[in-house]
PASEBA-1860 file (N, C-alpha, C; in nm, 3 decimals):
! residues 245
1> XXXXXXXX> 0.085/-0.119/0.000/0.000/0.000/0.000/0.088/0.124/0.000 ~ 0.050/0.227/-0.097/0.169/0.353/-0.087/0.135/0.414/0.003 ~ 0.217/0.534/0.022/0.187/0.670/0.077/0.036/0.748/0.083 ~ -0.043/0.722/-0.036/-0.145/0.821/-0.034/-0.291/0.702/0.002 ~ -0.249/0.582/0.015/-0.393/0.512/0.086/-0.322/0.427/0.208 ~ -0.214/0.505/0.315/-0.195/0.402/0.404/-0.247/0.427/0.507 ~ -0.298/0.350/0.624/-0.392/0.413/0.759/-0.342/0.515/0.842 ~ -0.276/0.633/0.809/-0.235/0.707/0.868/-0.264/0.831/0.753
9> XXXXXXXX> -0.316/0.774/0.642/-0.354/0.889/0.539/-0.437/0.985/0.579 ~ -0.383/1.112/0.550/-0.498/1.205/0.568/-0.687/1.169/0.501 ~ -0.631/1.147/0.402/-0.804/1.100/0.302/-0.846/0.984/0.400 ~ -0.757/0.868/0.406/-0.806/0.744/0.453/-0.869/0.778/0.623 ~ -0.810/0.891/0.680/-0.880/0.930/0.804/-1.002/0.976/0.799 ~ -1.042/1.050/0.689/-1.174/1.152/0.654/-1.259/1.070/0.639 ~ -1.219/0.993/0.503/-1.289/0.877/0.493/-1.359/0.760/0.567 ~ -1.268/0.730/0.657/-1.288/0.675/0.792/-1.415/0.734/0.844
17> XXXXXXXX> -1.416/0.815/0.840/-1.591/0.919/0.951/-1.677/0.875/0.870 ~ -1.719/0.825/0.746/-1.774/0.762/0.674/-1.830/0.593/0.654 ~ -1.691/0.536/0.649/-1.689/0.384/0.596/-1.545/0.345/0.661 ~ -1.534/0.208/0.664/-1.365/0.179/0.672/-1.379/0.076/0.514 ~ -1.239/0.167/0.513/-1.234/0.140/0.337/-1.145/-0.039/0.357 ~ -1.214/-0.095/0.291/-1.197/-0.254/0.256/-1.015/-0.220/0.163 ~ -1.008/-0.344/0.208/-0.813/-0.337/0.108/-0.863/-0.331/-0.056 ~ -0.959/-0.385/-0.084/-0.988/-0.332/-0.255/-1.054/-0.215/-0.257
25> XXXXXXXX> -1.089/-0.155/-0.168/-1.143/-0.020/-0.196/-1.010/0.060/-0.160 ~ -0.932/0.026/-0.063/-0.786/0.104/-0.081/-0.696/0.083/-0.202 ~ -0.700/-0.055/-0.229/-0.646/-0.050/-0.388/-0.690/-0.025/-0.530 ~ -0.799/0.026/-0.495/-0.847/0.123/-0.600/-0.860/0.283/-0.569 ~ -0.829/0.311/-0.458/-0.834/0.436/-0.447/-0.677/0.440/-0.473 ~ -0.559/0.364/-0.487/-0.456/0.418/-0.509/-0.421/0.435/-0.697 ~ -0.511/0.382/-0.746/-0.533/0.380/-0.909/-0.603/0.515/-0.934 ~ -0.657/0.540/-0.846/-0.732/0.732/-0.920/-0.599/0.805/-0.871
33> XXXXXXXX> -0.494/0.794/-0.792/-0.415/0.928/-0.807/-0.313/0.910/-0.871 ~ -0.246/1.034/-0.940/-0.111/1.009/-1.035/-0.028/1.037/-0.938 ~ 0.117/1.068/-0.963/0.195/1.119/-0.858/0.222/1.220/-0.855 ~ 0.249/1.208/-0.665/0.273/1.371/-0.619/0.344/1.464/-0.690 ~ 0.274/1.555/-0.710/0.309/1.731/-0.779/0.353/1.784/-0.590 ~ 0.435/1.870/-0.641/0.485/1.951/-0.530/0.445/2.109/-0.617 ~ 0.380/2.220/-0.508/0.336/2.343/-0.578/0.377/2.426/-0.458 ~ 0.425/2.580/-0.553/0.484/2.633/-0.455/0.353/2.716/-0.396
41> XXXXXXXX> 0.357/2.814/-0.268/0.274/2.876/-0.247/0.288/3.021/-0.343 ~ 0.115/3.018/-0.323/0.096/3.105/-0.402/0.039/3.078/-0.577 ~ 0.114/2.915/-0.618/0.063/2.891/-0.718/-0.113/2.873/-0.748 ~ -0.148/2.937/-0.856/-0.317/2.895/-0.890/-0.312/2.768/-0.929 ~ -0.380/2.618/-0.874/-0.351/2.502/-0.950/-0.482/2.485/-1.023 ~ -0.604/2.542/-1.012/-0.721/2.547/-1.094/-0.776/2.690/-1.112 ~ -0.797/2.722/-1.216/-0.874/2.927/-1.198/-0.993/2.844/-1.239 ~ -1.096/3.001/-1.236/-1.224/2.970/-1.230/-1.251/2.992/-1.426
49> XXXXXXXX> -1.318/2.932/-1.426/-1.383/2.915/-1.627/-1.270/2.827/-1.665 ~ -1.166/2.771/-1.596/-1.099/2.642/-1.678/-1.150/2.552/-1.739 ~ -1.204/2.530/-1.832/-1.193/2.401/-1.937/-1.183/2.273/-1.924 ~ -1.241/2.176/-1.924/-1.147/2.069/-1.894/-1.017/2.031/-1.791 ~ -1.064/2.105/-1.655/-1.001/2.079/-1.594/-1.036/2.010/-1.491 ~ -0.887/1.918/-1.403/-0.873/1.839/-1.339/-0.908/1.873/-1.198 ~ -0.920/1.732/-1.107/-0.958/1.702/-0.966/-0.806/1.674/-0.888 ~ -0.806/1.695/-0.824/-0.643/1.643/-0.741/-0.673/1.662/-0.568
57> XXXXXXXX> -0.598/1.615/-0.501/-0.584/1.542/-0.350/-0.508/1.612/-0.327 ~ -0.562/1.687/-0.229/-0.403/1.728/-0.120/-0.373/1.668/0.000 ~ -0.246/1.631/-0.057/-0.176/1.576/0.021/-0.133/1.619/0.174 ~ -0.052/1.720/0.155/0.024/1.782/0.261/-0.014/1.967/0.199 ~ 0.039/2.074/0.324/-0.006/2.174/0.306/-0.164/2.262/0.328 ~ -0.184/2.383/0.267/-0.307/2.394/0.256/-0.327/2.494/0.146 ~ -0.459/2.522/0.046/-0.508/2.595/-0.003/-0.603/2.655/0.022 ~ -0.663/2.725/-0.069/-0.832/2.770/-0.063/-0.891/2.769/-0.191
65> XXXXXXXX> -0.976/2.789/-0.207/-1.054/2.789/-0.322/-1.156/2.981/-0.256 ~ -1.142/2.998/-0.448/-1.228/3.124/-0.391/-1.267/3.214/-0.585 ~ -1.361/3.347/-0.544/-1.468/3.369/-0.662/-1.396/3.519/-0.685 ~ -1.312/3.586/-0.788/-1.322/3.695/-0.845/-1.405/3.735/-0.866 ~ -1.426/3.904/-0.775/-1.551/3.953/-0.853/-1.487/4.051/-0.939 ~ -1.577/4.164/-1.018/-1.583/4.195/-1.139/-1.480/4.304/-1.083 ~ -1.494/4.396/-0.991/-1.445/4.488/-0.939/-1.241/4.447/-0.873 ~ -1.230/4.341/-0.937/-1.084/4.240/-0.879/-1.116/4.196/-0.721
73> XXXXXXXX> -1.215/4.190/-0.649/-1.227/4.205/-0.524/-1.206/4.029/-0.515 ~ -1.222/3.983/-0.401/-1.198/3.863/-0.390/-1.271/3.781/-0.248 ~ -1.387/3.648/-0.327/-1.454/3.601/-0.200/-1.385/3.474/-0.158 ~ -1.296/3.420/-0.026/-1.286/3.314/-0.027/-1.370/3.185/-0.004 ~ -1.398/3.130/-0.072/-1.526/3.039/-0.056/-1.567/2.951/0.070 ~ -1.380/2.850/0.041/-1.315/2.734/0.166/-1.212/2.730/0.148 ~ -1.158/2.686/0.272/-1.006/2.673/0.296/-0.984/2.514/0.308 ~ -0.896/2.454/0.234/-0.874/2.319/0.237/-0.734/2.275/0.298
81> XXXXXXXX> -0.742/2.125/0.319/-0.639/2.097/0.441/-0.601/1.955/0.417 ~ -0.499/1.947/0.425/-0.477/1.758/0.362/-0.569/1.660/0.399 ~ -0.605/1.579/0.312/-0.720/1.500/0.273/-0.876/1.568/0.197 ~ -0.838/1.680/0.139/-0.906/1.738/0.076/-0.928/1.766/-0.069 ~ -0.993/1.748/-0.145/-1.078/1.730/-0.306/-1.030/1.864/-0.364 ~ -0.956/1.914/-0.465/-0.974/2.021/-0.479/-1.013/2.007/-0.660 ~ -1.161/2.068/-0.654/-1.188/2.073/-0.791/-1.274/1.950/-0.828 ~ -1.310/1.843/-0.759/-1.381/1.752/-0.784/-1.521/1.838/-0.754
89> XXXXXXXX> -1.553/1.888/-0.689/-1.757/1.888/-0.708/-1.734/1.938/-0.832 ~ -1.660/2.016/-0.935/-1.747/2.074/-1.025/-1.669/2.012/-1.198 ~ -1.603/1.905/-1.135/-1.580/1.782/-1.261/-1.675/1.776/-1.329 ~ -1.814/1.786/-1.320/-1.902/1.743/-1.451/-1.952/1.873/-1.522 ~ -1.920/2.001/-1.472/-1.927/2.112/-1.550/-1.829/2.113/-1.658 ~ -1.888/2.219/-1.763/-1.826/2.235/-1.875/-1.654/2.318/-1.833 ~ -1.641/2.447/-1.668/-1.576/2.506/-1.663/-1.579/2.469/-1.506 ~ -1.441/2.527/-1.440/-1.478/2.573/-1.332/-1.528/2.633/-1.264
97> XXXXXXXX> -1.597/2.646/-1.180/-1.682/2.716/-1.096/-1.574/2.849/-1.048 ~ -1.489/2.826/-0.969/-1.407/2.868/-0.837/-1.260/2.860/-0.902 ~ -1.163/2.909/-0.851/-1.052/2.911/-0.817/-0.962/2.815/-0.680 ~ -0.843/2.772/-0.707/-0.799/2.714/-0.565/-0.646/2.759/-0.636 ~ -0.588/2.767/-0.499/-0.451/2.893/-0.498/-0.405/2.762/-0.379 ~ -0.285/2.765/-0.404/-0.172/2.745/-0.317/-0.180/2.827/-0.208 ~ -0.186/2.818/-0.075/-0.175/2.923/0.085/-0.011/2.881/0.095 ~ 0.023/2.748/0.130/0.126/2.708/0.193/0.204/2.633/0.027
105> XXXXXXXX> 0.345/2.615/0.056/0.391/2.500/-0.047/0.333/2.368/-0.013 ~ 0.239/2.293/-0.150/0.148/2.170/-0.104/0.239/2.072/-0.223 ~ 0.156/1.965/-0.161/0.140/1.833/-0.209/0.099/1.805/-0.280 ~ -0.019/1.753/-0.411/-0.126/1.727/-0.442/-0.126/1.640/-0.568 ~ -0.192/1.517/-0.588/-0.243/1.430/-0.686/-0.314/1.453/-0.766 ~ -0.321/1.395/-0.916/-0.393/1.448/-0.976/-0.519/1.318/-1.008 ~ -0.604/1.330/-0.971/-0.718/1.281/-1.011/-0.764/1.199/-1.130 ~ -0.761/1.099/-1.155/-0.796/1.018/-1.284/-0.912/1.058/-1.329
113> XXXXXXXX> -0.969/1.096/-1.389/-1.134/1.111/-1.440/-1.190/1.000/-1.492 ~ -1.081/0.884/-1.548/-1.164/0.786/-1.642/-1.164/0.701/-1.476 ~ -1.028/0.697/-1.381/-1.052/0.607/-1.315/-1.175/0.638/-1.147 ~ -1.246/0.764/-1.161/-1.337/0.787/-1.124/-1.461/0.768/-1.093 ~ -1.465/0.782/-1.283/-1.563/0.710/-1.336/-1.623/0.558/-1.325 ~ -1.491/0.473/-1.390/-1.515/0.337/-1.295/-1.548/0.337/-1.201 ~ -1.445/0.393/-1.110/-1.532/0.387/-0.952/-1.693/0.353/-0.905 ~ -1.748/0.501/-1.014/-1.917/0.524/-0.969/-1.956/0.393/-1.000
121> XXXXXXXX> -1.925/0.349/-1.147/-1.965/0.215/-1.210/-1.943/0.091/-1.132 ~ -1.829/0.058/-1.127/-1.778/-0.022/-1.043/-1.755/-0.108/-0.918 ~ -1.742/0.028/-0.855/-1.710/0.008/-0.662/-1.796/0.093/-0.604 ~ -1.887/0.071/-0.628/-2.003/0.186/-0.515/-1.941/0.190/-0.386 ~ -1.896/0.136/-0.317/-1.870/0.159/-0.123/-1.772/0.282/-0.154 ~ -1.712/0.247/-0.267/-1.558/0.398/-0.244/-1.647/0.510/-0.268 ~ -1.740/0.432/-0.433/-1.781/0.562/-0.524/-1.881/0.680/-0.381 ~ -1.933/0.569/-0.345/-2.042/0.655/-0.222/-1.942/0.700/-0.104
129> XXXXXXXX> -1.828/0.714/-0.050/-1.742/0.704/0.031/-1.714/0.860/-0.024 ~ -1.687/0.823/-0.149/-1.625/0.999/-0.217/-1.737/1.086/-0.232 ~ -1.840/1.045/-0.267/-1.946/1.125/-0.272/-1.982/1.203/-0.157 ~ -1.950/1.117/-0.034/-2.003/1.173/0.102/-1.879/1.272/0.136 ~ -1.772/1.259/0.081/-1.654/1.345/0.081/-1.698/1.495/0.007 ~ -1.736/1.478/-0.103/-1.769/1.620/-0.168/-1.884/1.678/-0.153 ~ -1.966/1.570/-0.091/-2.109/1.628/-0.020/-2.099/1.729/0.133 ~ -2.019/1.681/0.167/-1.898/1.718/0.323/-1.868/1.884/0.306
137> XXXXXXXX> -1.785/1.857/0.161/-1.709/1.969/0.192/-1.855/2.081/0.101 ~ -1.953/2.049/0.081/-2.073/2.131/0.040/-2.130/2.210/0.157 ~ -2.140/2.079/0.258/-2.223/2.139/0.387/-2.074/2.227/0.424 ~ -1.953/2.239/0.404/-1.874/2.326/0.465/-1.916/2.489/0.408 ~ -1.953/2.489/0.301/-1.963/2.626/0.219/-2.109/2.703/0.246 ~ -2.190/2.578/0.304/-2.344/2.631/0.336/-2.345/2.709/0.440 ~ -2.238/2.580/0.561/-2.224/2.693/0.650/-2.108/2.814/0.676 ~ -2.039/2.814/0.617/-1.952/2.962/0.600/-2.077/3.069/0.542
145> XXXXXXXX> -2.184/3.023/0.442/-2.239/3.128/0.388/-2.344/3.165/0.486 ~ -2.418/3.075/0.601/-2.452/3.122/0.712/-2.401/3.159/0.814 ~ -2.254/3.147/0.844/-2.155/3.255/0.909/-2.150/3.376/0.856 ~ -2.119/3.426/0.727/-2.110/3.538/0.685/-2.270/3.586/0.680 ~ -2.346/3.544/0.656/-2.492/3.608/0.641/-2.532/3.671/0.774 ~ -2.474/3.608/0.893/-2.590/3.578/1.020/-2.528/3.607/1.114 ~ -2.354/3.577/1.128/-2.317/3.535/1.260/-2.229/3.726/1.283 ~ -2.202/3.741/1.386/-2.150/3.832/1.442/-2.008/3.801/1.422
153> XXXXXXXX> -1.918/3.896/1.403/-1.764/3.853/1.372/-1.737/3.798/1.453 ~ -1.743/3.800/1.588/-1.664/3.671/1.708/-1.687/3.535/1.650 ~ -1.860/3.547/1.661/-1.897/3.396/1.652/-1.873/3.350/1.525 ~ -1.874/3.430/1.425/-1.852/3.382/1.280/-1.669/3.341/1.312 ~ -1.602/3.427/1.362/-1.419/3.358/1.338/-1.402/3.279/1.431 ~ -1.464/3.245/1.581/-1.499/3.106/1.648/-1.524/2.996/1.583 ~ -1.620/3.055/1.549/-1.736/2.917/1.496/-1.632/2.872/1.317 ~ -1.553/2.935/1.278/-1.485/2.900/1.178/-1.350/2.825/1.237
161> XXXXXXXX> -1.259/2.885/1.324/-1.168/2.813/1.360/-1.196/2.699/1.431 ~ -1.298/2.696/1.510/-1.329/2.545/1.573/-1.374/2.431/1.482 ~ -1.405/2.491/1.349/-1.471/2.404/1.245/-1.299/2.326/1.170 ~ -1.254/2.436/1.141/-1.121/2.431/1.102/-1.002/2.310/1.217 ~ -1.036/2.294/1.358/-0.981/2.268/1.424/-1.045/2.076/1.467 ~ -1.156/2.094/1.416/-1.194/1.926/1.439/-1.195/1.855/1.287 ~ -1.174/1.934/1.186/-1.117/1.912/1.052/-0.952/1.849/1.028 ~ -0.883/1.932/1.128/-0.732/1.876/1.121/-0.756/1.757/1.228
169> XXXXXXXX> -0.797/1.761/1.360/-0.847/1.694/1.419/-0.830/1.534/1.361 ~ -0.959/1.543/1.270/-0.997/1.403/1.192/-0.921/1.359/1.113 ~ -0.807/1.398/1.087/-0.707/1.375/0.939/-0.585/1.374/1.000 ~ -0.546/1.356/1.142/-0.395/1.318/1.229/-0.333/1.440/1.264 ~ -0.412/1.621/1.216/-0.326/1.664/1.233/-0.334/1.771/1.328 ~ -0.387/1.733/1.411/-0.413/1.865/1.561/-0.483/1.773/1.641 ~ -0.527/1.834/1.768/-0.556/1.786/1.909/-0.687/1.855/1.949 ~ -0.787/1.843/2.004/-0.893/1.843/2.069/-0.828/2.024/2.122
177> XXXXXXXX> -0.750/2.056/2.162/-0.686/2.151/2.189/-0.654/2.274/2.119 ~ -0.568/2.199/2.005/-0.468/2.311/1.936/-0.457/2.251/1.802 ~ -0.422/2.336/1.745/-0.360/2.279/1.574/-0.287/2.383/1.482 ~ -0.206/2.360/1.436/-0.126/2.466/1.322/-0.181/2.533/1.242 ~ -0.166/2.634/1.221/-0.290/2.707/1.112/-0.212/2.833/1.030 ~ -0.137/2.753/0.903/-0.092/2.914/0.835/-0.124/3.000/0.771 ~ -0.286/3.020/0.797/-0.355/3.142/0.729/-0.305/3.290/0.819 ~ -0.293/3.332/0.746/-0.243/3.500/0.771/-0.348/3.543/0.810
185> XXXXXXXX> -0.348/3.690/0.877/-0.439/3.722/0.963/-0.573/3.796/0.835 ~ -0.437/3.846/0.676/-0.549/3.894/0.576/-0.661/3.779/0.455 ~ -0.560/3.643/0.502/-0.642/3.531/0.422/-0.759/3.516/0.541 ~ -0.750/3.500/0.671/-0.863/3.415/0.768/-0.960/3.591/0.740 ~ -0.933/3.667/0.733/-1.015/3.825/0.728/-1.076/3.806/0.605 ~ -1.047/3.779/0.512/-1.099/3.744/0.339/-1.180/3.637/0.370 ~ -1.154/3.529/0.412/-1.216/3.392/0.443/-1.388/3.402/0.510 ~ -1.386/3.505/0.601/-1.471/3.553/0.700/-1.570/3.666/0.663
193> XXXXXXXX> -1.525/3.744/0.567/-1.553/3.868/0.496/-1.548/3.957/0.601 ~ -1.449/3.994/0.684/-1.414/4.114/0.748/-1.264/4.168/0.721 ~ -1.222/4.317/0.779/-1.133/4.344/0.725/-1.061/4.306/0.835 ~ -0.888/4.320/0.788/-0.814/4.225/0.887/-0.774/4.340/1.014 ~ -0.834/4.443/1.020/-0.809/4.534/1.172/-0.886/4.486/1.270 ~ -1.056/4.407/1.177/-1.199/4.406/1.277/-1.157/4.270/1.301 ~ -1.041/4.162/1.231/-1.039/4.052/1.286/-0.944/4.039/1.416 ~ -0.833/4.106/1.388/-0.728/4.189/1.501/-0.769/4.173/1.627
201> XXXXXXXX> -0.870/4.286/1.612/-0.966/4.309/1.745/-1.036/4.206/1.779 ~ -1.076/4.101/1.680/-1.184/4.009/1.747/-1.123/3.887/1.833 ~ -0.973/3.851/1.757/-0.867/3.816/1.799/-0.844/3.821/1.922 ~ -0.822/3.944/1.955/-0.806/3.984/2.095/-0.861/4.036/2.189 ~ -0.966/4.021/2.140/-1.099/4.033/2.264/-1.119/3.860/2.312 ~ -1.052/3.788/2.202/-1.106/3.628/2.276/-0.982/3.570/2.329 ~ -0.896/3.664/2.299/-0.761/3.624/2.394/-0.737/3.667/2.525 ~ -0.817/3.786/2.515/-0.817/3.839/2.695/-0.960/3.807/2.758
209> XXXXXXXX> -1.020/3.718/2.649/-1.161/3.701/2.775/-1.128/3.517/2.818 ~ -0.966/3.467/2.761/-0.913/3.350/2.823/-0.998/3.246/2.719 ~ -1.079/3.252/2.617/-1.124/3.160/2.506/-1.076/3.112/2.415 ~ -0.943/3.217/2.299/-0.885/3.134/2.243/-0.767/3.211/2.173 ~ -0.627/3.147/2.153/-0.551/3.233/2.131/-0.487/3.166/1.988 ~ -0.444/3.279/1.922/-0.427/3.227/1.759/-0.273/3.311/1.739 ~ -0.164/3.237/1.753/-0.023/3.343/1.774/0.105/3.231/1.727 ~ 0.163/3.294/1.633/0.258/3.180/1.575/0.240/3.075/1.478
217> XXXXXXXX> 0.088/3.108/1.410/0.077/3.000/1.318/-0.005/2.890/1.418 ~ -0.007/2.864/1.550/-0.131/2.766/1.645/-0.253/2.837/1.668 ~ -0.329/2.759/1.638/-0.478/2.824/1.726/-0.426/2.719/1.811 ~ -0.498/2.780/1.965/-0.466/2.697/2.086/-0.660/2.760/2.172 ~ -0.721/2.646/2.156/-0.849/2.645/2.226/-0.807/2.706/2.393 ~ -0.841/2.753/2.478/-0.842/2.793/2.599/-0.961/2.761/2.724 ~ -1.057/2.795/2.651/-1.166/2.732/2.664/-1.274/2.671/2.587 ~ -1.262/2.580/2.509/-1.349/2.471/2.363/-1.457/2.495/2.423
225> XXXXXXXX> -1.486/2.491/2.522/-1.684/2.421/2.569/-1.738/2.571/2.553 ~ -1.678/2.660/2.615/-1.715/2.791/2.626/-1.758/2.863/2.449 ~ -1.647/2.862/2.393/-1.656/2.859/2.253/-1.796/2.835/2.115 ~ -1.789/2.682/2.171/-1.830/2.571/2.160/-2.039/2.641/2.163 ~ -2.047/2.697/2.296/-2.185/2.730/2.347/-2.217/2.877/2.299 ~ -2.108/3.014/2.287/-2.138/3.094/2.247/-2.162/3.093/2.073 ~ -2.072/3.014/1.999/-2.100/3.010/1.850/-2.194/2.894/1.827 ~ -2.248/2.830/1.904/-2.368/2.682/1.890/-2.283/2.614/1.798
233> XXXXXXXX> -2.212/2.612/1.817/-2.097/2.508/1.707/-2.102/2.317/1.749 ~ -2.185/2.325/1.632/-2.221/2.173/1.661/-2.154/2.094/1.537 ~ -2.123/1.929/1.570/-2.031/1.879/1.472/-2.129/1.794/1.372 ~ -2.266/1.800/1.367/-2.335/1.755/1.323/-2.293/1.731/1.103 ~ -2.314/1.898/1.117/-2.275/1.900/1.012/-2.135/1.886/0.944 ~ -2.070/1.823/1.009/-1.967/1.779/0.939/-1.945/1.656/0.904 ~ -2.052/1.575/0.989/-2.118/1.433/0.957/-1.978/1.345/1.000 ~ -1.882/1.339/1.107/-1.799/1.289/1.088/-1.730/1.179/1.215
241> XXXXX> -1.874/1.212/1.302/-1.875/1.114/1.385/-1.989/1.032/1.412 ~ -2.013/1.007/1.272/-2.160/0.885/1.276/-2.059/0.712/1.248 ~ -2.147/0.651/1.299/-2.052/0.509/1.283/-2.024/0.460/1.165 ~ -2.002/0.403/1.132/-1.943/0.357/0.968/-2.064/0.287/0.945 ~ -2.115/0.305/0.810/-2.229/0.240/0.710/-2.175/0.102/0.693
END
């Protein structure tokens, strides 16, 4: 078994909140990826109205995906994190929907389309396994768009980093606690739709009320439950602790 389907895989963890993938459903999930591309940060690996373009896995690192508006302004949609799809929901369009940019120097696979396809045909437990993967990261964008619609900047950059934080969580790479996070203070401000002075401040109003401190690249929870009750941050929708089908 390689690198990108072994039980310590980021995907194979996500996946996991789902199904436990059978050894032929791991050896066919190692037939949809080509090999690792290394991208520097900053690179665009999909723009939006691309053509015929591809699905790929990230590996290691992180990106985002996000919408030019007309004015050059810029919405970030989601922020993605190893074991994450970038560009698969909108494979059966003629173009891309969205954009996804390099944040950090990443990892990422490129996606078979024909061996995908088999999949659906084929192996339903994976094909439905991935489906619940890009269905996942749907309910992630529903609720960012009811953070930005609804929530108050605390609870909207709470209720985003704690989402962000049981996400690395599930994929080996943070703690119930804490986790690494190299969004800049003007990507998580873009991400949120506030500007990065009103996130500053929001920052540090939850650092001196002892709730949560974000310094060095760690978010470090201080108080989770507290958090947890002021943003109603429930893990429901991330569907990722129901028992395996």
């Amino acid at each position: 078994m390689n690198q990108a389907t072994s039980p310590t895989d980021p995907l194979t963890r996500k996946l996991s909140a789902f199904t436990s993938l059978r050894p032929e459903d791991a050896a066919f999930l190692e037939k949809l990826l080509g090999p690792r591309i290394c991208c520097s940060a900053g690179k665009e690996i999909i723009y939006e109205g691309q053509h015929r373009h591809s699905a790929y896995l990230l590996h290691e690192g992180w990106t985002c995906s996000y919408k030019r508006l007309h004015d050059g302004a810029r919405q970030i949609i989601d922020v993605q994190i190893p074991g994450d799809f970038l560009g698969a929901r909108s494979l059966p369009l003629r173009a891309s929907d969205q954009s996804f940019v390099a944040l950090t120097d990443v990892e990422i696979s490129r996606i078979s389309t024909e061996k995908l396809w088999e999949a659906f045909r084929n192996e339903p437990r994976l094909a439905l396994a991935l489906l619940w993967a890009t269905a996942r990261d749907g309910a992630l964008v529903v609720e960012h768009l009811a953070g930005i619609g609804r929530r108050d900047a605390l609870t909207r950059t709470a209720h985003f980093l704690l989402e962000l934080g049981a996400r690395m969580k599930l994929v080996g790479r943070g703690t119930a606690d804490s986790y690494s996070c190299p969004l800049s203070q003007n990507i998580l401000a873009d991400a949120l739709g506030l500007t990065a002075i009103h996130l500053n401040r929001v920052l540090r109003q939850m650092r001196e009320a002892n709730l949560l401190v974000f310094r060095d690249g760690v978010v470090t929870f201080l108080d989770r439950e507290t958090l947890a009750e002021i943003t109603g941050f429930d893990l429901a929708y991330l569907d990722q602790s129901a028992p395996a089908r």
